[in-house]
C-alpha positions as CSV (number, residue, x, y, z in Angstrom):
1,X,0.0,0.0,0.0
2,X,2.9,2.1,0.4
3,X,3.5,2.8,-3.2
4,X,0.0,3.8,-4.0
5,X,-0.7,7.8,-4.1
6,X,-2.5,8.6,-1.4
7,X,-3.5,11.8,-0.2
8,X,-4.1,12.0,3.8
9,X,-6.3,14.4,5.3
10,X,-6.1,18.4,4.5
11,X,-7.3,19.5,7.5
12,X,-10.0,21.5,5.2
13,X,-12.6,23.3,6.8
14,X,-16.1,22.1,7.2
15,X,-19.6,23.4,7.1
16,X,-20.2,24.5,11.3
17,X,-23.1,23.1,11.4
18,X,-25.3,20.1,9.3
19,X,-27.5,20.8,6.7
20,X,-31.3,20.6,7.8
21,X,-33.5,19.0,5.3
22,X,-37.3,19.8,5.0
23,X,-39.6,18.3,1.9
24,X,-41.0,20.6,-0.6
25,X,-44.3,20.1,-1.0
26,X,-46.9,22.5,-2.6
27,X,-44.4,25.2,-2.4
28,X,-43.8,24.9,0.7
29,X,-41.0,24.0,2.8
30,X,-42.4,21.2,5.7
31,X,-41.4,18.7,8.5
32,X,-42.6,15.6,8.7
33,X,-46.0,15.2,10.3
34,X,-44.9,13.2,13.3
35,X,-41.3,15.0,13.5
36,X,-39.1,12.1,12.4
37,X,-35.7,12.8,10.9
38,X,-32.3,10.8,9.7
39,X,-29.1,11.7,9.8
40,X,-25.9,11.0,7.4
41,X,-22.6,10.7,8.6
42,X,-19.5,12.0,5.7
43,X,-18.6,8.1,4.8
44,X,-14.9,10.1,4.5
45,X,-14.6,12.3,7.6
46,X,-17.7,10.5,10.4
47,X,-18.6,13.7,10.8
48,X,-22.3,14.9,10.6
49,X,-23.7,16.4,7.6
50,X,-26.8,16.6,7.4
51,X,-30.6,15.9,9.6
52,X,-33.6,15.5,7.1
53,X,-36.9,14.8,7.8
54,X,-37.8,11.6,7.5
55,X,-40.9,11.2,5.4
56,X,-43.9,8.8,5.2
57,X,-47.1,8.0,3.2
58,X,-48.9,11.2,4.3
59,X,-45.9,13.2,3.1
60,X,-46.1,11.0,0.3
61,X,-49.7,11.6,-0.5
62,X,-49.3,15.4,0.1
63,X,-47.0,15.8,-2.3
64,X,-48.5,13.3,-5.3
65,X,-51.9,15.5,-4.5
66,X,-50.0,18.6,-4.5
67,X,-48.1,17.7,-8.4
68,X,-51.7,16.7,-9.5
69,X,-53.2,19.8,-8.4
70,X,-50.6,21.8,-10.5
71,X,-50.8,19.7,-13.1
72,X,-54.5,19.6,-13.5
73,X,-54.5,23.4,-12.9
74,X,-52.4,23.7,-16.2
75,X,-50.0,26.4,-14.3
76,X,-46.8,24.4,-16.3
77,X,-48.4,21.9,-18.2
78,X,-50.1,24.4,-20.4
79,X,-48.3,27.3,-20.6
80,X,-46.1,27.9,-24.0
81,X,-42.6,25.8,-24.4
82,X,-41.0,29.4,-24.8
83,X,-42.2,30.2,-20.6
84,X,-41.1,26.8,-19.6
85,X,-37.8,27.2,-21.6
86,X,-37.5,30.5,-19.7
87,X,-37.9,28.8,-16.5
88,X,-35.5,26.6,-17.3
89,X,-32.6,29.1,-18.2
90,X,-33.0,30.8,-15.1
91,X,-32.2,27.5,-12.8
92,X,-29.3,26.9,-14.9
93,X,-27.9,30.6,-14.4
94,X,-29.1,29.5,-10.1
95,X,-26.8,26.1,-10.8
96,X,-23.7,27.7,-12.1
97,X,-24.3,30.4,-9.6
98,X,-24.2,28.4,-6.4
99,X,-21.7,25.7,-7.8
100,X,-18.9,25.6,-5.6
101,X,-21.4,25.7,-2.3
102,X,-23.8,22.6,-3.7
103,X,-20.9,20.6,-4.3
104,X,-18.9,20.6,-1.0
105,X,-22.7,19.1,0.5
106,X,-22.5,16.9,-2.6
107,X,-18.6,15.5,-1.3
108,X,-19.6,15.5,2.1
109,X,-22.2,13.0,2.0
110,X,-20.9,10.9,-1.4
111,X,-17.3,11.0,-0.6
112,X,-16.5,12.0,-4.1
113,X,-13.7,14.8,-4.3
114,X,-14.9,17.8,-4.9
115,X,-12.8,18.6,-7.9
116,X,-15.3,16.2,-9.8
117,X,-18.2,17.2,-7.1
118,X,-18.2,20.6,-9.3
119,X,-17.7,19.1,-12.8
120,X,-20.9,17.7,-12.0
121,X,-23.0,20.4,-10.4
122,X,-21.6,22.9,-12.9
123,X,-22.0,20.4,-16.5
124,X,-25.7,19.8,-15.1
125,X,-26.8,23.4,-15.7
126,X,-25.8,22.1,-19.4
127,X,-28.4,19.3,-19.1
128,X,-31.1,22.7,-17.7
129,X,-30.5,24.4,-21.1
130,X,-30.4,21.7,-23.6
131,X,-33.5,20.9,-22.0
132,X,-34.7,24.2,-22.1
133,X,-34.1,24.1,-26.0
134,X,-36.3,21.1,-26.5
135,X,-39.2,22.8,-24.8
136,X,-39.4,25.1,-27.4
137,X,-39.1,22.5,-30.6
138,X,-41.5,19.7,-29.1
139,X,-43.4,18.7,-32.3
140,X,-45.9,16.4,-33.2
141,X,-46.9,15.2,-36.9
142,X,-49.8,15.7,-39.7
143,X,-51.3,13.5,-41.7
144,X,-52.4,15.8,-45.0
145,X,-52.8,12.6,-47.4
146,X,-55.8,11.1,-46.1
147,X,-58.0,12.4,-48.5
148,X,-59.6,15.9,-49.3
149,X,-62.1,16.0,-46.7
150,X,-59.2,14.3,-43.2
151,X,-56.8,16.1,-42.0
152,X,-54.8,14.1,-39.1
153,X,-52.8,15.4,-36.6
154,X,-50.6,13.3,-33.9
155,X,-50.1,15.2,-31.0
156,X,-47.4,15.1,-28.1
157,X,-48.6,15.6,-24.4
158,X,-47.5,15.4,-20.9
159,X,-47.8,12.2,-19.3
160,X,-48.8,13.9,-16.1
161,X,-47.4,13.1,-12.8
162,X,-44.1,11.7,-13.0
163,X,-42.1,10.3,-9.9
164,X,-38.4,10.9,-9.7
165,X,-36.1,8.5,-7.8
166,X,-32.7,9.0,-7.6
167,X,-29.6,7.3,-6.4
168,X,-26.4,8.3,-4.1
169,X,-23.5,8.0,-6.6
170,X,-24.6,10.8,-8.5
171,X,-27.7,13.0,-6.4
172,X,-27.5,15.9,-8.8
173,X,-26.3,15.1,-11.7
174,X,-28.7,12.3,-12.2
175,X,-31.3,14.8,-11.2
176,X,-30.6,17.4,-13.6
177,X,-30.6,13.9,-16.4
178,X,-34.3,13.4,-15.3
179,X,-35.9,16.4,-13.9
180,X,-35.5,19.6,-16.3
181,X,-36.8,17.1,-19.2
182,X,-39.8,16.1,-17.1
183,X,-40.3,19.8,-16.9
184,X,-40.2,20.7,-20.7
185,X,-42.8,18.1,-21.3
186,X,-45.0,19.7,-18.9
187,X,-44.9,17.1,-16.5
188,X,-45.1,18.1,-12.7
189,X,-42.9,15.6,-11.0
190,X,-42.4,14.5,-6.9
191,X,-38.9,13.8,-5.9
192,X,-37.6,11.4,-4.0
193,X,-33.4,11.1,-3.7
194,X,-31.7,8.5,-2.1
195,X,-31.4,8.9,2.4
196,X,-27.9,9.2,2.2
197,X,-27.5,12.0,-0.7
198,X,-30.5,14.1,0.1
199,X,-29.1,17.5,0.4
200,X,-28.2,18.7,-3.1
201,X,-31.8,17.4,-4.0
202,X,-33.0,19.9,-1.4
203,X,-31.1,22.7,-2.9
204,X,-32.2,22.5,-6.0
205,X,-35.3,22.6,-4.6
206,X,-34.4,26.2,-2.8
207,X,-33.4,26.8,-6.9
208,X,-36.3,25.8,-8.3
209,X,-38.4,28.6,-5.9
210,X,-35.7,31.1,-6.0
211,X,-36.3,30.9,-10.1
212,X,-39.7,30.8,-9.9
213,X,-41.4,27.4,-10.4
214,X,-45.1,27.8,-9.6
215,X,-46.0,26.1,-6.4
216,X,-46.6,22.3,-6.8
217,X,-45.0,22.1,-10.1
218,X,-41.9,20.1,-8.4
219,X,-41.5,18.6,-4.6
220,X,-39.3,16.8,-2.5
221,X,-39.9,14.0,-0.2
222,X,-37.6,13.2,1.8
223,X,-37.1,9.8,3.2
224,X,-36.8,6.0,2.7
225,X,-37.8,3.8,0.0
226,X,-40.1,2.1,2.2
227,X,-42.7,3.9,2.8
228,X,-42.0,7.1,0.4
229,X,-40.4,5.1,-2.6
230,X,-42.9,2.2,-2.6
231,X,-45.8,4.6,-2.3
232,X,-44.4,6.7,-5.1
233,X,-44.5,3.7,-7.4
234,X,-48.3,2.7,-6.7
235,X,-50.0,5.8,-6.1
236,X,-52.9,5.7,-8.4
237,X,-52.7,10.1,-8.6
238,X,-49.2,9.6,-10.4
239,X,-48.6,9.0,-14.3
240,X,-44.9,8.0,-14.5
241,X,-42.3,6.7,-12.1
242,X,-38.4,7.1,-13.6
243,X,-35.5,5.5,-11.4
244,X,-32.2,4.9,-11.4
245,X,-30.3,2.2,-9.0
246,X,-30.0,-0.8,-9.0
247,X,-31.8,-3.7,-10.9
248,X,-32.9,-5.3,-8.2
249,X,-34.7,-2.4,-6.8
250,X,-36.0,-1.3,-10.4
251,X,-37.5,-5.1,-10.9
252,X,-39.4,-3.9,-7.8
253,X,-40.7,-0.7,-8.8
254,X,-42.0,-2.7,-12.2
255,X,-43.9,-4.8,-10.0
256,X,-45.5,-2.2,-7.9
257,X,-46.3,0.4,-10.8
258,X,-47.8,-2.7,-12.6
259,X,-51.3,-2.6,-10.7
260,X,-52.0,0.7,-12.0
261,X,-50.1,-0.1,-15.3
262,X,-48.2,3.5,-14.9
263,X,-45.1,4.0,-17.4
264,X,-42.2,2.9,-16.1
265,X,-38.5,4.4,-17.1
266,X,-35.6,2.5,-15.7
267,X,-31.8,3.3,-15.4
268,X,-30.3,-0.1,-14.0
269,X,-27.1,-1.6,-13.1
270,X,-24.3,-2.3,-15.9
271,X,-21.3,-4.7,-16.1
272,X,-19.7,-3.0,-18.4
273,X,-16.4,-3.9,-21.0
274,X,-13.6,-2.8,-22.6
275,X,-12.4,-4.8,-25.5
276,X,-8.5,-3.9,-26.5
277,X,-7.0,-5.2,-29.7
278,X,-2.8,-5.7,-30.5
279,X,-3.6,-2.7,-33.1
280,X,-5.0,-0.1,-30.4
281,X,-2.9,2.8,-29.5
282,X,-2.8,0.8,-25.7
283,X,-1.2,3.9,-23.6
284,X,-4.5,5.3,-24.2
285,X,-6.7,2.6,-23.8
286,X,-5.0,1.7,-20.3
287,X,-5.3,5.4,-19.6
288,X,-9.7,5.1,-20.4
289,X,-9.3,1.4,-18.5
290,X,-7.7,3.1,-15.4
291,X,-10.4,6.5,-15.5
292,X,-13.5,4.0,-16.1
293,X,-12.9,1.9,-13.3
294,X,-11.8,4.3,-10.9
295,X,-13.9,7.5,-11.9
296,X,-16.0,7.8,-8.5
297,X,-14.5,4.9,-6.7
298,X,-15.9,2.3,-9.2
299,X,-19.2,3.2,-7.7
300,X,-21.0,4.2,-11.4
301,X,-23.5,2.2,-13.5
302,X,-20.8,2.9,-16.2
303,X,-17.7,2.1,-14.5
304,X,-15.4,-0.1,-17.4
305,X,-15.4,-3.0,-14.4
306,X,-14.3,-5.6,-16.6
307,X,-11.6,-5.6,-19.5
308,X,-11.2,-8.1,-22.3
309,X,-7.4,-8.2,-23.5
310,X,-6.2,-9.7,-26.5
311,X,-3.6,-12.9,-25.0
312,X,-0.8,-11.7,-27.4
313,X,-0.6,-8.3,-25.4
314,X,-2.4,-9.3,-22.3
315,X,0.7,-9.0,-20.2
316,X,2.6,-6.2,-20.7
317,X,-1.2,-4.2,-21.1
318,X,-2.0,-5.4,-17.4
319,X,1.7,-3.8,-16.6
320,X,0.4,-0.4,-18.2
321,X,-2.8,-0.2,-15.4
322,X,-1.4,-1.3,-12.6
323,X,1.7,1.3,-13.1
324,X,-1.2,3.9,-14.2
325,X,-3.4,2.8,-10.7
326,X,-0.7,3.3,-8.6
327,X,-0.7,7.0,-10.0
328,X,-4.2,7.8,-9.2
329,X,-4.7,9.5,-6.2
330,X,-7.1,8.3,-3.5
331,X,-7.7,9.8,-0.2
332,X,-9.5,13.2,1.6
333,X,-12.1,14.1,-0.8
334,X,-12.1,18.1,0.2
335,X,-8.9,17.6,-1.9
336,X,-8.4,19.3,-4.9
337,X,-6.0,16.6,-6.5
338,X,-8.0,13.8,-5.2
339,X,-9.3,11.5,-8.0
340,X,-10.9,8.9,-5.9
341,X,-12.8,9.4,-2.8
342,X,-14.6,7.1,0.1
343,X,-16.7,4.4,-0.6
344,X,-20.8,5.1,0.9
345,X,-21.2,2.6,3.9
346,X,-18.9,-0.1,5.7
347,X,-21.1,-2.1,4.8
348,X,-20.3,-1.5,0.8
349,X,-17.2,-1.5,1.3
350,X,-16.9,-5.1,2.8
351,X,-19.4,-5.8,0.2
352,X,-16.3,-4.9,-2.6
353,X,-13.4,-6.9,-0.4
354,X,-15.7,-10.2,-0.6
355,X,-15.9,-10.1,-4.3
356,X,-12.3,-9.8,-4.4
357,X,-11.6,-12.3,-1.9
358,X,-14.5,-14.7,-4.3
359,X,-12.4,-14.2,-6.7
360,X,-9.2,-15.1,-5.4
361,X,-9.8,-18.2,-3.8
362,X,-11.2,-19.6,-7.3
363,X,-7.8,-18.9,-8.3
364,X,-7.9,-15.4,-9.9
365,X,-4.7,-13.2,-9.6
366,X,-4.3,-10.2,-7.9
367,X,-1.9,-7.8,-9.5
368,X,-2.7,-4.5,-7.4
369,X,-4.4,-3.7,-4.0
370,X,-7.3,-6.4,-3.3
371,X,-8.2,-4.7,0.4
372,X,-9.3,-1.9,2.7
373,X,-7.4,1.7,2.4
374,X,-6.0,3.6,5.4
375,X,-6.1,7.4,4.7
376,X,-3.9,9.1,7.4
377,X,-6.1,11.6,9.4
378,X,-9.6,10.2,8.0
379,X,-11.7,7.5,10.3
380,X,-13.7,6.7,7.0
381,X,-13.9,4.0,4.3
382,X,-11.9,3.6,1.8
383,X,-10.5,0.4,-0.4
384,X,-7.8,0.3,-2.5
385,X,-7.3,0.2,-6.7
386,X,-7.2,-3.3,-7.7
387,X,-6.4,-5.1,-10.4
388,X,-7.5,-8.6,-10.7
389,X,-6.3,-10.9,-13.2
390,X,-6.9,-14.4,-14.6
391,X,-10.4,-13.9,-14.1
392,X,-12.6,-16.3,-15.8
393,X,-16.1,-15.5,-17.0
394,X,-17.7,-17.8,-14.6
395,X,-16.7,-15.9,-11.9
396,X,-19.3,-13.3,-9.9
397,X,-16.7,-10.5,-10.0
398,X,-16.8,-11.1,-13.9
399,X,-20.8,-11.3,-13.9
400,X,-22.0,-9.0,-10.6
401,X,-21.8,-4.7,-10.9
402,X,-19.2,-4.6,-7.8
403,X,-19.3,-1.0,-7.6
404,X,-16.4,-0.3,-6.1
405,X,-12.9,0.6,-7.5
406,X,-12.4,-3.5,-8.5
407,X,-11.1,-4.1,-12.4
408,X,-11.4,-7.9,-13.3
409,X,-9.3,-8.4,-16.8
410,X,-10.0,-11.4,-19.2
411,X,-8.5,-12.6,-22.1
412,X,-9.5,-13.8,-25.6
413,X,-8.3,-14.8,-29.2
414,X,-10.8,-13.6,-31.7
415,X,-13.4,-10.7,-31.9
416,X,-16.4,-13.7,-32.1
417,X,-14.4,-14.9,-29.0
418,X,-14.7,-11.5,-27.0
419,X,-18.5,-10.6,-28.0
420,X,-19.3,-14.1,-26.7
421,X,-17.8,-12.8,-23.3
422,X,-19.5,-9.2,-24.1
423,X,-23.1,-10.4,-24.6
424,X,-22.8,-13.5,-22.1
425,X,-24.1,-11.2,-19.1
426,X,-27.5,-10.0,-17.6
427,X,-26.5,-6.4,-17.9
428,X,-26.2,-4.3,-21.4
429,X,-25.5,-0.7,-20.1
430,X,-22.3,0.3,-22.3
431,X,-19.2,-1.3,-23.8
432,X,-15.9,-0.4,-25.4
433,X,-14.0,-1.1,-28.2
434,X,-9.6,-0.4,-29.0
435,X,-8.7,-0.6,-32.0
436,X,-7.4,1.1,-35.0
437,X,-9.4,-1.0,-37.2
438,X,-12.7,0.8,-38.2
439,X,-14.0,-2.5,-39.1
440,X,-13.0,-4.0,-36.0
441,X,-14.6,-1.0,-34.1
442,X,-18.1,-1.1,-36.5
443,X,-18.5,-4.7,-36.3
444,X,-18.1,-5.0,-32.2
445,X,-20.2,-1.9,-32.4
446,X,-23.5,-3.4,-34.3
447,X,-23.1,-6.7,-32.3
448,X,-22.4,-5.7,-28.7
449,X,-25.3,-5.8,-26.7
450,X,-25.4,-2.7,-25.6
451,X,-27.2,0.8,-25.3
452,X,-24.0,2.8,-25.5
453,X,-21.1,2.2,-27.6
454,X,-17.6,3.7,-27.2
455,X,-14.8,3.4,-29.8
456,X,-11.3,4.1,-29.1
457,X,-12.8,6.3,-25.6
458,X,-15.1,6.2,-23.3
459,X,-17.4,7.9,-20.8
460,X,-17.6,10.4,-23.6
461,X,-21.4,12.2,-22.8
462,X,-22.8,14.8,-24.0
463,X,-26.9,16.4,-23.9
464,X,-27.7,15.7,-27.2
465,X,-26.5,11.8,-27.0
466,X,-29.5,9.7,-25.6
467,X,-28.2,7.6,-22.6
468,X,-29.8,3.8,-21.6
469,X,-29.6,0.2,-21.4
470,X,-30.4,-3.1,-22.9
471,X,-31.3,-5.8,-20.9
472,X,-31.3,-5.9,-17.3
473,X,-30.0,-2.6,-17.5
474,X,-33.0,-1.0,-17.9
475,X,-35.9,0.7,-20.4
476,X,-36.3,3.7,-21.7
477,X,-33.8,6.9,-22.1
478,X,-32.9,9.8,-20.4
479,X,-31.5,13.3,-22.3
480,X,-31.2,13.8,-25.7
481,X,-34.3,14.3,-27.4
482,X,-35.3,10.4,-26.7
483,X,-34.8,11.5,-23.2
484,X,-37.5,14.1,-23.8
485,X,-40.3,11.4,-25.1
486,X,-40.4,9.7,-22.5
487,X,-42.2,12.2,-20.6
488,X,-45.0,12.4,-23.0
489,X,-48.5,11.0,-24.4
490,X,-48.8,10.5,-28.1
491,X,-52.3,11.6,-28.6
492,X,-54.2,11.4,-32.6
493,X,-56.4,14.1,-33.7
494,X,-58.7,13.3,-36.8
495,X,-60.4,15.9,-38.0
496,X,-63.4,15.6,-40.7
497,X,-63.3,19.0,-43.1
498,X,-67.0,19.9,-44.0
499,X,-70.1,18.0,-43.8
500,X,-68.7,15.1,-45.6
501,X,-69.4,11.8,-42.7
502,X,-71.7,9.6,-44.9
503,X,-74.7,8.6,-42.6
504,X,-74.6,4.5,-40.8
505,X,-78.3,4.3,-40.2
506,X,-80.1,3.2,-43.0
């Protein structure tokens, strides 16, 4: 461990005191009824963060009556796409405004470093205004050839009521993927974000009224997903539920929102590879290997957890990471130059050490780390890069999202060889290609079973790209203008011209 880069605590300041959280709901900011809160501890520093109130069905039900109300007022749902694009400019202006204060709340309870705690808060006000663009070019279609006397028009609506559930790896970022394009739909939406992220959530919240937002039009419940999640996924009052986590959770909510057969949008786990060929430029695939399996401690529905090396170079490209991880710097978050932060809960984190210890004992390798970190000054929990090596597909740390910083690396002879490993798995989030071959690249591209493809990168995102999974990965999309249909009702419209309906009754 001694040769790793860590960096040990900086002794940065903290907020004095913990964040109170209060739901949102009707405009207004509430406790819960019978005065229950939770608390989250910095999974980095043990300190305190934040005390929220803790939620139930009433606040539940409060805030599902209070999004219908709006939405059945037509306050948002039917004012012009130029008004709710307006709205949506302003938070992003709030976003970029208040960056550096939402994202030491956003380290504090994630463990993230803050360096990338503010590449997130501050590239989400992106997602506000690309959002804000497709407000104003929603579109439908007409139908001008059905004869002289039809014209047909197909007509895009609001769903309604859409519930939000969002995870702890990324509170605000995930957010801003879901929320802002519920919002140019129309849609009025109740929040719910994960117990042990909940504080950016709430300040977007404080955005959303500081900009604006009619009352009702968004709130926040606070809480966990028993009572406030399960009762946001069978409330008969709301349209839509859209979640991101994990699959087992999101096979859940499928079954729940099934008795009142409300649309379901789902954002699941991944297992996703990396494929590198003799003929890739290998400094910078071990480069993307290293980022995708370390970016936010592993702990990302994206993270490049599993590689799939050619045998001729398998070797010496296993030399390149583990030279590369021992680079990376882990430790304090409230770092500046820390890459990689702390992991959520102890109870994750032992989670991560059994894979590895799974895998070892059914005789895989372990090149690099493989067990707890030790940050000097810091109480909290942390594990170590790892590299793992003669991993067989077999294995569970080839098949299970270990969502830590865990890279398992397989080998193969032929590209028919590696997309039988690629497509062999429940998951179908993303995958990766290396090579300078465009053929090579094309062909893995159209038969990987996947909803994102990388060639020669990856983890490249942008607004306009539509992002989702195949599989048990989910259904549906989020941003891009895919993102934006999910949100609404196709609706047809036929129209007779003149008195031309021939009489039925003879």
């Amino acid at each position: 461990m001694t040769d790793l880069n860590i960096i040990a605590a900086t002794g940065a300041p903290l907020p004095a005191q913990p964040f109170t959280g209060r739901h949102l709901i009707g405009g207004d900011w509430v406790d819960s009824a019978d005065g229950a809160t939770f608390d989250r501890h910095s999974p980095a520093h043990g300190t305190l963060v934040s005390r929220s109130a803790q939620g139930g069905e009433a606040e539940t039900d409060a805030a599902v009556a209070a999004a219908r109300a709006a939405f059945d007022a037509g306050v948002w749902s039917r004012i012009s796409g130029k008004e709710r694009a307006a709205m949506l400019l302003r938070v992003a202006d709030l976003i970029e405004a208040n960056v550096d204060e939402i994202s030491v709340w956003e380290t504090l309870e994630s463990g993230k470093p803050i360096s990338q705690s503010r590449g997130e808060v501050g590239g989400a006000a992106d997602l506000w205004r690309y959002a804000a663009s497709l407000a104003r070019t929603l579109k439908g279609d007409s139908h001008n050839t059905l004869g002289e006397d039809m014209l047909g028009v197909i007509l895009k609506e609001p769903i309604g009521v859409v519930s939000i559930i969002t995870p702890w790896n990324f509170p605000f970022w995930i957010l801003s993927q879901k929320l802002p394009f519920a919002l140019a739909a129309g849609c009025t939406c109740v929040i719910k974000p994960s117990e042990m992220t909940p504080t950016t959530t709430v300040r977007m919240g404080e955005l959303l009224v500081e900009a604006g937002m009619p009352a009702g039009v968004v709130n926040i419940v606070l809480g966990h997903g028993l009572p406030v999640g399960a009762r946001l996924s069978d409330h008969p009052e709301v349209d839509m539920v859209t979640f991101t986590g994990s699959t087992a959770v999101g096979k859940t909510i499928s079954a729940t929102a099934a008795g009142t057969l409300k649309k379901v949008a789902l954002e699941l786990g991944g297992k996703n590879p990396q494929v590198i060929f003799p003929d890739a430029d290998l400094d910078g695939a071990a480069d993307a290997v290293t980022f995708g399996v370390y970016f936010n401690a592993g702990e990302c529905c994206n993270s490049s957890s599993r590689i799939l090396v050619h045998e001729d170079i398998a070797g010496a490209f296993i030399d390149k990471v583990v030279a590369l991880s021992r680079r990376v710097a882990f430790g304090d978050p409230m770092d500046p130059q820390t890459q990689v932060g702390a992991i959520v809960t102890p109870e994750h984190n032992a989670k991560i050490d059994g894979y590895v210890r799974q895998a070892e004992a059914a005789g895989a390798k372990i090149c690099l780390g493989g067990g707890v970190l030790t940050v000097p000054g810091l109480d909290g929990q942390f594990y170590q890069p790892t590299v793992v090596a003669s991993v067989t597909p077999d294995m569970p740390i080839a098949r299970d999202e270990v969502f830590g910083p865990v890279l398992s690396v397989l080998t193969f002879r032929t590209l028919d060889e590696a997309l039988a490993i690629v497509n062999d798995a429940t998951y179908g989030l993303s995958a990766g290609v290396w090579s300078d071959s465009i053929h090579t690249c094309l062909d893995f591209a159209r038969r990987a079973q996947a909803g994102t493809i990388w060639t020669n990168t990856w983890m490249d995102g942008f607004p306009e790209m539509t992002f989702g999974g195949m599989k048990q990965s989910g259904q549906g999309r989020e941003i891009g203008s895919y993102g934006l249909e999910e949100f609404l009702e196709i609706k047809t419209l036929a129209m007779r011209i003149g008195k031309t309906r021939g009489p039925w009754v003879r």
